[in-house]
ZATIGU-294891 format. One line per 4 residues: their letters; for each residue x, z, y of C-alpha. Coordinates in steps of 0.1 Angstrom, whole numbers. Example, Ala and Ser with C-alpha at 12.3 -4.5 7.8 and 13.67 -1.06 7.14 Angstrom:
2
as) 123/78/-45 ~ 137/71/-11
END
This chain:
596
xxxx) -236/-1002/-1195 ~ -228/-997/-1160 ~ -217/-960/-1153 ~ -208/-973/-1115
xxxx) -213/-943/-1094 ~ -226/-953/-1062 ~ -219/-931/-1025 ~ -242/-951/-1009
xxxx) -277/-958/-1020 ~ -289/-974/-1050 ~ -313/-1005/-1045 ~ -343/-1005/-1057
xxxx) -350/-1004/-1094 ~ -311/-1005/-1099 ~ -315/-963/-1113 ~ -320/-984/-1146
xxxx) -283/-995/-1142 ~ -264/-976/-1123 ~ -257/-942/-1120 ~ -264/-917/-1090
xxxx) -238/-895/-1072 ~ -256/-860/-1071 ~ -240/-857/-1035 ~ -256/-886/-1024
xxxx) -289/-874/-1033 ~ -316/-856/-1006 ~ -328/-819/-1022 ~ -357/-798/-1010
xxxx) -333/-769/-1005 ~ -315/-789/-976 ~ -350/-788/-956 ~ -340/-782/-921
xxxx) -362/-752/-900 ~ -381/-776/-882 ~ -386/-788/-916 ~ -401/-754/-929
xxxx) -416/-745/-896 ~ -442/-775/-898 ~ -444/-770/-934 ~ -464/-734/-923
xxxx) -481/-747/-896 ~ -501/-768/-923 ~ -500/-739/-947 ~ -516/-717/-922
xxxx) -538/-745/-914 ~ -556/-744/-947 ~ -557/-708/-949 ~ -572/-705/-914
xxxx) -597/-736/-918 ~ -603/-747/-949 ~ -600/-724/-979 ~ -626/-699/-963
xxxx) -651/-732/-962 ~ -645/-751/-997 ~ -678/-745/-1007 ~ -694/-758/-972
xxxx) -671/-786/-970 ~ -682/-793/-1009 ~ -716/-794/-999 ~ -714/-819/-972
xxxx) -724/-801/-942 ~ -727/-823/-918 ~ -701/-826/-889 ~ -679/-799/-906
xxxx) -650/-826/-920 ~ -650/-845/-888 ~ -648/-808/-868 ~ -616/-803/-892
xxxx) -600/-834/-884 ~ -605/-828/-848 ~ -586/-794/-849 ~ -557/-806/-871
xxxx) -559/-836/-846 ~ -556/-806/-814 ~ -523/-790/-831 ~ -506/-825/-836
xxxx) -511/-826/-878 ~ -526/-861/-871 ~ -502/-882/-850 ~ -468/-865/-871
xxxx) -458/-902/-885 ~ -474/-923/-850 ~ -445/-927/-823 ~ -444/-908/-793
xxxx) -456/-935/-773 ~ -493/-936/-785 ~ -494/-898/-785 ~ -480/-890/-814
xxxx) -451/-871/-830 ~ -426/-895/-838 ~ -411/-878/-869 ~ -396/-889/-900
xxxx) -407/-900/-930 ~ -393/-872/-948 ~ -413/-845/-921 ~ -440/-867/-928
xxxx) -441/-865/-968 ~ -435/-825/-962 ~ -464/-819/-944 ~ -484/-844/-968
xxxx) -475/-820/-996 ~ -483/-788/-982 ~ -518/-806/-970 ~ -519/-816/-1009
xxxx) -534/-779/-1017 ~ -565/-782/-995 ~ -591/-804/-1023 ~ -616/-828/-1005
xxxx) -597/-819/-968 ~ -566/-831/-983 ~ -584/-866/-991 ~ -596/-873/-958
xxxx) -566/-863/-933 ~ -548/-885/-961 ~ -568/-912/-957 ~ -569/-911/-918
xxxx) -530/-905/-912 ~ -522/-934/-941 ~ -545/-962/-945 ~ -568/-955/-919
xxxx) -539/-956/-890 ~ -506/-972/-907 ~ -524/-1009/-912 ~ -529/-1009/-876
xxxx) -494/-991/-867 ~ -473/-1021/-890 ~ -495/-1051/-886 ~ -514/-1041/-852
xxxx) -506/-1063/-820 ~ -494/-1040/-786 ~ -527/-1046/-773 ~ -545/-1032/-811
xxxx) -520/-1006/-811 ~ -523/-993/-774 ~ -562/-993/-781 ~ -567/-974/-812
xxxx) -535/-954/-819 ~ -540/-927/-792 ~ -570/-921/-802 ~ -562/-919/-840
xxxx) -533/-900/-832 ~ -555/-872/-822 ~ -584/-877/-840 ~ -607/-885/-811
xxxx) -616/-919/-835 ~ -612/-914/-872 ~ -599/-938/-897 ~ -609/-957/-927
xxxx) -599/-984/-951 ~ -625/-1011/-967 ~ -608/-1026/-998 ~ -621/-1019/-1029
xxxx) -655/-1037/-1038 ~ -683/-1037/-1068 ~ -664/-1063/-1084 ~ -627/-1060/-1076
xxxx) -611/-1029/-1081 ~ -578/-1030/-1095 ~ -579/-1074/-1084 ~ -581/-1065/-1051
xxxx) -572/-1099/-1040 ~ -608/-1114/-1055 ~ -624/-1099/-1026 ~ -657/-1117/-1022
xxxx) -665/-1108/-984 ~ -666/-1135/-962 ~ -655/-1139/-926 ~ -665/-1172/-907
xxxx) -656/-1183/-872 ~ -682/-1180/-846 ~ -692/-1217/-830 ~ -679/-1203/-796
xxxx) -649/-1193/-815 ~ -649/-1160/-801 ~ -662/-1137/-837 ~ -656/-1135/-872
xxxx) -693/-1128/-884 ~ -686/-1107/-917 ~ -708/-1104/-946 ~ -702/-1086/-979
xxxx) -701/-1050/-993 ~ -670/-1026/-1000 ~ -672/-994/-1021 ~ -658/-962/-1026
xxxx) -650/-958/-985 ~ -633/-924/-979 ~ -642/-910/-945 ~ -669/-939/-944
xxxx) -698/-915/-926 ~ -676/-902/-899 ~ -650/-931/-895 ~ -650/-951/-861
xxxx) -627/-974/-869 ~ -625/-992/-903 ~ -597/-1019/-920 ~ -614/-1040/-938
xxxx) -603/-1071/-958 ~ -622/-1102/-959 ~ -617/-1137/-972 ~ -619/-1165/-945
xxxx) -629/-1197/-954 ~ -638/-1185/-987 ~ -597/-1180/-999 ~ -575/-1171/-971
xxxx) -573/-1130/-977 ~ -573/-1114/-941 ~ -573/-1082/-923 ~ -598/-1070/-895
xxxx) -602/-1041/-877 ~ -640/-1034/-872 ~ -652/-1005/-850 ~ -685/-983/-859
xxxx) -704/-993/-834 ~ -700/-1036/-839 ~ -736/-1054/-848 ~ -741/-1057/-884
xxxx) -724/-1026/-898 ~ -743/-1004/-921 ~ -735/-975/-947 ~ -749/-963/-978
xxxx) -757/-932/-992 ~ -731/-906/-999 ~ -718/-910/-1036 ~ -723/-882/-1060
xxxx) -688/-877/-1075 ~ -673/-855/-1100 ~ -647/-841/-1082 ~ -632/-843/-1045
xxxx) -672/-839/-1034 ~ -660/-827/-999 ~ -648/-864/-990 ~ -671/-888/-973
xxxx) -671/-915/-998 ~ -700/-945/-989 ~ -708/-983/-998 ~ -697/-999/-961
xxxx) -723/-1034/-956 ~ -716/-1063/-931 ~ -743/-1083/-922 ~ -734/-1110/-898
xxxx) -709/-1076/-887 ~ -697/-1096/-851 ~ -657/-1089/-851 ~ -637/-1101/-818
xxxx) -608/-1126/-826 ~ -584/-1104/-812 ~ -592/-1079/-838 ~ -580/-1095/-870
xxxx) -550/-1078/-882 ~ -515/-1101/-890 ~ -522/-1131/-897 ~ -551/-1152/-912
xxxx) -548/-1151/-948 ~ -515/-1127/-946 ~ -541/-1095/-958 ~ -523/-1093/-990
xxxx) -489/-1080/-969 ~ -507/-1055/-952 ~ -531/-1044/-985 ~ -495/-1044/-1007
xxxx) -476/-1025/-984 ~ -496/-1000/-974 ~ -502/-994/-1007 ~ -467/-983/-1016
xxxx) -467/-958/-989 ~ -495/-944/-997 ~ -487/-945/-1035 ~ -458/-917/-1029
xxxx) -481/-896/-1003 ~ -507/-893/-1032 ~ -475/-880/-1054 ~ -461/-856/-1025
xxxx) -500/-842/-1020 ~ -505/-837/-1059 ~ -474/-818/-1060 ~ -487/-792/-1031
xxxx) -519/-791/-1053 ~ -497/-784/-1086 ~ -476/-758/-1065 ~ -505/-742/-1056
xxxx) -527/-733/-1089 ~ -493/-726/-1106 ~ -494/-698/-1085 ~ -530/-687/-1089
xxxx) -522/-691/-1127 ~ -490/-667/-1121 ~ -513/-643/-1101 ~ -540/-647/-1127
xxxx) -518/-642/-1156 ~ -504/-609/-1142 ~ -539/-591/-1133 ~ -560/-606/-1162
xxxx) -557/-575/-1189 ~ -560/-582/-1232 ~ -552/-559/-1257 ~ -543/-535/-1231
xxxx) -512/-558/-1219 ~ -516/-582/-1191 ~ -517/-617/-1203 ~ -482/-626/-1186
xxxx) -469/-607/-1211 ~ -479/-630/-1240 ~ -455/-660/-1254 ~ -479/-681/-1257
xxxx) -489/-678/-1217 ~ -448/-673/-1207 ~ -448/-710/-1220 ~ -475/-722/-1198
xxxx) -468/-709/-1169 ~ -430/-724/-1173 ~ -440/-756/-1185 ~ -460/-758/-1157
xxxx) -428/-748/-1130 ~ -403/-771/-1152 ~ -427/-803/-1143 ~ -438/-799/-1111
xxxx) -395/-787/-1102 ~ -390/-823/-1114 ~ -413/-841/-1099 ~ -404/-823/-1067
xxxx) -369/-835/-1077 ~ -381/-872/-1076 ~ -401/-873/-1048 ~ -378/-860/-1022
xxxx) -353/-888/-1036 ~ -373/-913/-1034 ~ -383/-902/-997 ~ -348/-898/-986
xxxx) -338/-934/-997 ~ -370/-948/-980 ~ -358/-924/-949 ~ -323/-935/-951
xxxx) -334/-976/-959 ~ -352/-976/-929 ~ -329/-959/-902 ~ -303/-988/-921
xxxx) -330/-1017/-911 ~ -332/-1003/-875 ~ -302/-1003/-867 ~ -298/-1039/-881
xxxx) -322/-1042/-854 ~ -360/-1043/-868 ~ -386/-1024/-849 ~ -394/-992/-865
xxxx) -426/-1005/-881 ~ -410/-1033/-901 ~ -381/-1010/-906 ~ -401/-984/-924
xxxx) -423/-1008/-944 ~ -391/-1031/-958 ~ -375/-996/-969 ~ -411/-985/-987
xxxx) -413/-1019/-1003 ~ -374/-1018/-1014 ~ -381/-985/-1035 ~ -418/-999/-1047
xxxx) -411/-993/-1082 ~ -398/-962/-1074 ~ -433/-953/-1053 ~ -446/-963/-1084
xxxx) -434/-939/-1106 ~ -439/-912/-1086 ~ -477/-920/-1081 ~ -484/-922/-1121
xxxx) -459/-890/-1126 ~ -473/-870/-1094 ~ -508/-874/-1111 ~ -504/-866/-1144
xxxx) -483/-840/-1135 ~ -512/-822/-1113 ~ -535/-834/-1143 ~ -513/-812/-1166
xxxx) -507/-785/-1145 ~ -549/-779/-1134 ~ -556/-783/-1177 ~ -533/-756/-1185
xxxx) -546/-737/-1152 ~ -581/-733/-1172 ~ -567/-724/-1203 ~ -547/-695/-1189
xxxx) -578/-684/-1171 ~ -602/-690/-1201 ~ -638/-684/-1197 ~ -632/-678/-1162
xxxx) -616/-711/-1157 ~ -644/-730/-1169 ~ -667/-709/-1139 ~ -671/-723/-1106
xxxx) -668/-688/-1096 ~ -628/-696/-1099 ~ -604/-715/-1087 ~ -603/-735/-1113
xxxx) -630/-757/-1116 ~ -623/-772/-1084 ~ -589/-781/-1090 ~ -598/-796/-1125
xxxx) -624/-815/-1112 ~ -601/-828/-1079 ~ -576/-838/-1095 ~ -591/-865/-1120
xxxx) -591/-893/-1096 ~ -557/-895/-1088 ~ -550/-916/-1116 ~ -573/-941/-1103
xxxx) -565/-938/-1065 ~ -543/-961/-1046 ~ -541/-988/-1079 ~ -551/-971/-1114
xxxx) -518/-953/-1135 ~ -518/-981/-1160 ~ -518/-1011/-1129 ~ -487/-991/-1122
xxxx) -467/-987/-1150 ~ -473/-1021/-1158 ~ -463/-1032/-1118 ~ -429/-1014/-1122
xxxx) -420/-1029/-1151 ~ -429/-1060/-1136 ~ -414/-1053/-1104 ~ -380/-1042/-1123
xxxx) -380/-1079/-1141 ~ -388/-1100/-1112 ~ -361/-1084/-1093 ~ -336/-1092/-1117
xxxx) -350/-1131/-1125 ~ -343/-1132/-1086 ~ -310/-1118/-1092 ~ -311/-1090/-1071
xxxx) -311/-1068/-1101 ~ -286/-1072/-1129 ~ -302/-1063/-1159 ~ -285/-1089/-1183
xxxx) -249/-1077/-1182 ~ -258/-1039/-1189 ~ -284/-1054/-1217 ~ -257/-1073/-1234
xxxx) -233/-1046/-1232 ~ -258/-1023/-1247 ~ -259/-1049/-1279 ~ -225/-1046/-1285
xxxx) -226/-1011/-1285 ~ -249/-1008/-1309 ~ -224/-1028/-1329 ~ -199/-1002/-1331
xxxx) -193/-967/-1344 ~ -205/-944/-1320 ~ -183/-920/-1295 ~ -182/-885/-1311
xxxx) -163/-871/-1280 ~ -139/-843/-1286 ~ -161/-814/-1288 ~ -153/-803/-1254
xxxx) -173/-810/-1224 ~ -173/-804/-1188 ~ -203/-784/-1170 ~ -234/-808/-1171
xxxx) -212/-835/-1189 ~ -241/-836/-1224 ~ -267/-842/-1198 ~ -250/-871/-1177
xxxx) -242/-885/-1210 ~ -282/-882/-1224 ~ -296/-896/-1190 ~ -271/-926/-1196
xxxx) -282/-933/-1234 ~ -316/-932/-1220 ~ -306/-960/-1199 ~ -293/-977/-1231
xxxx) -326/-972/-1248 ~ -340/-985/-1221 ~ -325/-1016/-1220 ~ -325/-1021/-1253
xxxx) -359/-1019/-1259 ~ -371/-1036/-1227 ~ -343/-1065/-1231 ~ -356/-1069/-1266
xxxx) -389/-1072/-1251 ~ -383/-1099/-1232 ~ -359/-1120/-1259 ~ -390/-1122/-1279
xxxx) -417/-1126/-1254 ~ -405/-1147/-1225 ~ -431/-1162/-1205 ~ -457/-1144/-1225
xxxx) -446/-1104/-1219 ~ -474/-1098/-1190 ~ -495/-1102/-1221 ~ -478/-1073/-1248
xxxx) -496/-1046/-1225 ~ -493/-1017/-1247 ~ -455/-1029/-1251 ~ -451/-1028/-1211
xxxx) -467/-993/-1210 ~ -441/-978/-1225 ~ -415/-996/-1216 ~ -428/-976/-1184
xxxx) -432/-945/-1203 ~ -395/-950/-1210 ~ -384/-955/-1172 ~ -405/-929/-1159
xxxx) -389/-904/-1180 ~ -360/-916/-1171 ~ -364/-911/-1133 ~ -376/-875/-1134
xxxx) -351/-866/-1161 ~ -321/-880/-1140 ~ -338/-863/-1106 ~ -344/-828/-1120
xxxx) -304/-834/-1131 ~ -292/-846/-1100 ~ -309/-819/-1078 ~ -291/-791/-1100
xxxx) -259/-803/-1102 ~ -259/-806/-1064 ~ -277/-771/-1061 ~ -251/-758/-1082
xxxx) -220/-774/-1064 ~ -236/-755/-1033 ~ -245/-721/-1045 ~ -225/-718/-1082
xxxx) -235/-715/-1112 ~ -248/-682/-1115 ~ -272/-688/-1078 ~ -285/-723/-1105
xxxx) -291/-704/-1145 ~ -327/-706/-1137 ~ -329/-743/-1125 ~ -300/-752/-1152
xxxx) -326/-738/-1175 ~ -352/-762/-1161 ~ -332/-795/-1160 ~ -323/-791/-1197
xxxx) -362/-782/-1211 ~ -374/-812/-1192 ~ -341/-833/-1204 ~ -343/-822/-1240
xxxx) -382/-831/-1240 ~ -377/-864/-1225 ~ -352/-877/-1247 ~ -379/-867/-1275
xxxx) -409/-884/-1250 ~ -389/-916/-1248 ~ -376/-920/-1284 ~ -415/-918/-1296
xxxx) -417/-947/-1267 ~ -394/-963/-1275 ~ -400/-962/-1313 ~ -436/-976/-1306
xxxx) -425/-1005/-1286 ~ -396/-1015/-1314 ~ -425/-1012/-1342 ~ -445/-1037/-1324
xxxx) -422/-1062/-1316 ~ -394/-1063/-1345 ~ -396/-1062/-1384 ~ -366/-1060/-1415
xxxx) -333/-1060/-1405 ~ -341/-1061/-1366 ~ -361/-1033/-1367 ~ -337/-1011/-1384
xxxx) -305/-1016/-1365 ~ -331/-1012/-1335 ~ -346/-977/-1346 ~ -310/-969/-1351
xxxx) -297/-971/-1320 ~ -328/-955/-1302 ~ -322/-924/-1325 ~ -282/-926/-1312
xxxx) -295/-931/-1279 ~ -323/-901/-1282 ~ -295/-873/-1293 ~ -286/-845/-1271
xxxx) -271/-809/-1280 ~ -299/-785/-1287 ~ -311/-765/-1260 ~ -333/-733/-1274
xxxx) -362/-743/-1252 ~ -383/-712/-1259 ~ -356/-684/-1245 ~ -354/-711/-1216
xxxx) -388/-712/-1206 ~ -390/-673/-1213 ~ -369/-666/-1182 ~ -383/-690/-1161
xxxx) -422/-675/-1163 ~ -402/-639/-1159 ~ -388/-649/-1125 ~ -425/-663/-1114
xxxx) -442/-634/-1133 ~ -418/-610/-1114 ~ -423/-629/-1077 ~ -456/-632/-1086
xxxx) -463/-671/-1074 ~ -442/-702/-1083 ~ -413/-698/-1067 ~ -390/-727/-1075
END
């Protein structure tokens, strides 16, 4: 196994290999104040504009989303990510994913600036010509157009790419005449401008940018959803729709580039905007906690709640952890392609589809961890949670799609295994040395150490063995399978399950041991705290993975020298979890909010 620790950045993927210098890694507590000044801009956005208007927006009153995006559009919030030269901002990716997660807290509003700053503008701001790009960015930058993405349709979801819309040449040669239906259209009744992805000639997958007011557009009803009801969601229908040439997007039968990269961008803005939602009803479960009185104590005060509320903070301070990682690598992989001399749309798009697999752990663990944190947000306001009088319900209820948006949870974890294994059949990835030293490992006797260990030495040691496990299992996995693994899903899932611990155990680690080489160790007992309850219950997460995926693939002898080594590669010191996550809800239940 490779220990190599790297100053520069880590390829995509390679995390599975190599190790990561703590140094080298981007933490929230390095934002700059620009940073934290736009960061309340869009908090006080939401307070200002939205949260007094939930139930309005909810309902569907028309004009009052559109009215919305116009005033984010007035104070800038729309054209943060689109160059200065059509009007925009021009900021990093990094401000970008800030604002996206602060944004995150504001339910159905949160969906639709989402949808206009990502897929509704970036297809256009990558693929777009200068002329597409001089026409519709301005206005997109400041909301005078709105923006909207046409992919999904009645019968492909997740096979995006069997698209049955059809785009034929005109006779005159001057329109694609579009016909075909696309579902579940966020911002569909107010959009102006739409993406939408047709097949020409019946197989050559293609882009085209079709304004509101072309012949042969029509909309359907507004859905009725079960949660995020304040979006705009429609069935978009083209009949004979009459799109100019010069408004397909890339190239003929190219749609696939824009649809896939897009995608990955888009996958680690839905992470960053559920962590802003998970920040946010940790805090109304803190508040909640400390006023809600039983048995003449407030609830806070109970064990059982202490454990809640901390479990809550230990996830989301990890998936915090991996997010602004994975940003700063995209950030730093893209100002690297620049300045080999790409343009800064090419630039930013290589970077997001180096770290795919990376976007794609974040969108499966962003989702569940909002998922997690909104269930335990009813239970710790009981009754009350289950009223739409409360808070609650609205969160529970927004929060469920996530795991379908932007390519389902399980299309993911089985993509970045995939991913992870294509790379390294290319090469580019060296799974096969680490894998082979991880067999002979399990050969010999294993290190006991010396009993003494350096500060944070158990966990480096735990995230690396989790690395063994990983390759073992995984490496196993394909021995037996070969051509056929695509085909072992539930084997692939957690294989996944196994990597994405992996990644938010290591990043919660990383972030620590850097926030402790900055501010000490006493400044850090809190977040050490944290980093070793969400280590310790990793290691258990991914031995039960692991252990799954052995019993399925392996029998006799096999199995057992397998089993073995996961349990070797599972072991950590023990960490008393409960007095950790005691003083971590006392900190929140004292500042009364999460306040990691």
């Amino acid at each position: 196994m490779s220990t190599t620790t790297s100053s520069k950045s880590l390829k995509g993927g390679e995390f599975v290999i190599k190790s990561t210098d703590p140094q080298s890694v981007f933490i929230p507590e390095e934002f700059s104040e620009e940073h934290r000044m736009m960061a309340d801009m869009a908090h006080e956005f939401l307070v200002q504009h939205v949260y007094p208007h939930l139930d309005r927006i909810d309902a569907l009153e028309p004009g009052l989303m559109a009215s919305l995006l116009d005033k984010a559009g007035e104070l800038g919030m729309l054209g943060v990510s689109i160059p200065e030269e059509y009007g925009g901002f021009g900021k990093d990716f990094l401000t970008g994913m800030l604002m996206t997660e602060v944004l995150g807290a504001g339910h159905s509003f949160s969906v639709a600036m989402a949808a206009h700053t990502g897929i509704g503008t970036l297809p256009i701001l990558y693929f777009g010509t200068a002329q597409q790009k001089a026409r519709y960015l301005p206005k997109l930058s400041t909301g005078e157009w709105k923006g909207s993405y046409c992919l999904t349709e009645p019968g492909s979801g997740s096979d995006a790419l069997a698209a049955k819309t059809k785009a034929v040449l005109s006779a005159d040669g001057k329109h694609y005449l579009l016909n075909g239906q696309k579902m579940w259209i966020t911002n569909a009744g107010f959009a102006d401008v739409f993406t939408v992805f047709a097949q020409v000639d019946g197989d050559k997958f293609t882009g085209f940018i079709v304004e509101k007011g072309y012949e042969g557009l029509s909309l359907g009803e507004e859905e009725h959803k079960m949660g995020i009801k304040g979006s705009s969601t429609r069935q978009v229908f083209f009949m004979d729709c009459k799109v100019p040439v010069e408004n397909v997007l890339g190239e003929i039968g190219k749609g696939h580039l824009i649809a896939f990269n897009i995608l990955n961008i888009g996958r680690a803005k839905l992470a960053v905007a559920a962590l802003g939602g998970s920040k946010q009803v940790c805090t109304q479960s803190v508040d909640y906690a400390n006023t809600r009185q039983q048995f003449k104590l407030p609830i806070s005060k109970f064990g059982a709640i202490k454990h809640k509320l901390a479990e809550q903070a230990i996830r989301i301070f990890a998936m915090e952890s991996a997010i602004y990682r994975v940003s700063n690598l995209i950030e730093q992989k893209e100002q690297e392609l620049m300045a080999a001399g790409q343009p800064m749309e090419k630039a930013l798009l290589g970077a997001a589809e180096e770290y795919a697999v990376e976007c794609a752990i974040l969108k499966v663990a962003g989702s569940e961890v909002l998922d997690f944190v909104v269930d335990e947000g009813v239970q710790i306001y009981g009754g009350y949670g289950y009223s739409a009088d409360f808070p609650m319900d609205r969160a529970y209820r927004d929060s469920r799609i996530n795991r379908i948006f932007e390519g389902t949870n399980e299309i993911n974890r089985l993509l970045a295994v995939d991913m992870i294994l294509k790379r390294a059949m290319k090469g580019e990835l060296d799974l096969m040395g680490p894998a082979m030293a991880v067999q002979k490992e399990l050969m010999a006797i294993p290190d006991f150490g010396n009993g003494e260990s350096k500060l944070f030495e158990e966990e480096n040691k735990a995230i690396a063995n989790m690395k063994k496990a990983l390759l073992m299992v995984a490496g196993t996995a394909v021995q037996k399978y070969m051509m056929t693994l695509a085909k072992e899903q539930e084997i692939l899932m957690r294989i996944a399950d196994m990597a994405i611990d992996i990644y938010m155990a290591e990043s919660i680690l990383l972030r620590v041991q850097k926030l402790t080489s900055l501010k000490g160790e006493g400044e850090c007992a809190l977040q050490m705290d944290m980093a070793r309850v969400y280590l310790s219950d990793a290691l258990d997460r991914l031995h039960i993975s692991g252990k799954n995926a052995v019993n399925a693939m392996s029998e006799g002898d096999e199995q057992r020298m397998l089993l073995m080594g996961l349990r070797r590669f599972s072991k950590m010191a023990p960490v008393n979890t409960v007095e950790a996550r005691r003083r971590v809800a006392s900190k929140m239940i004292t500042e009364g909010k999460y306040c990691f």
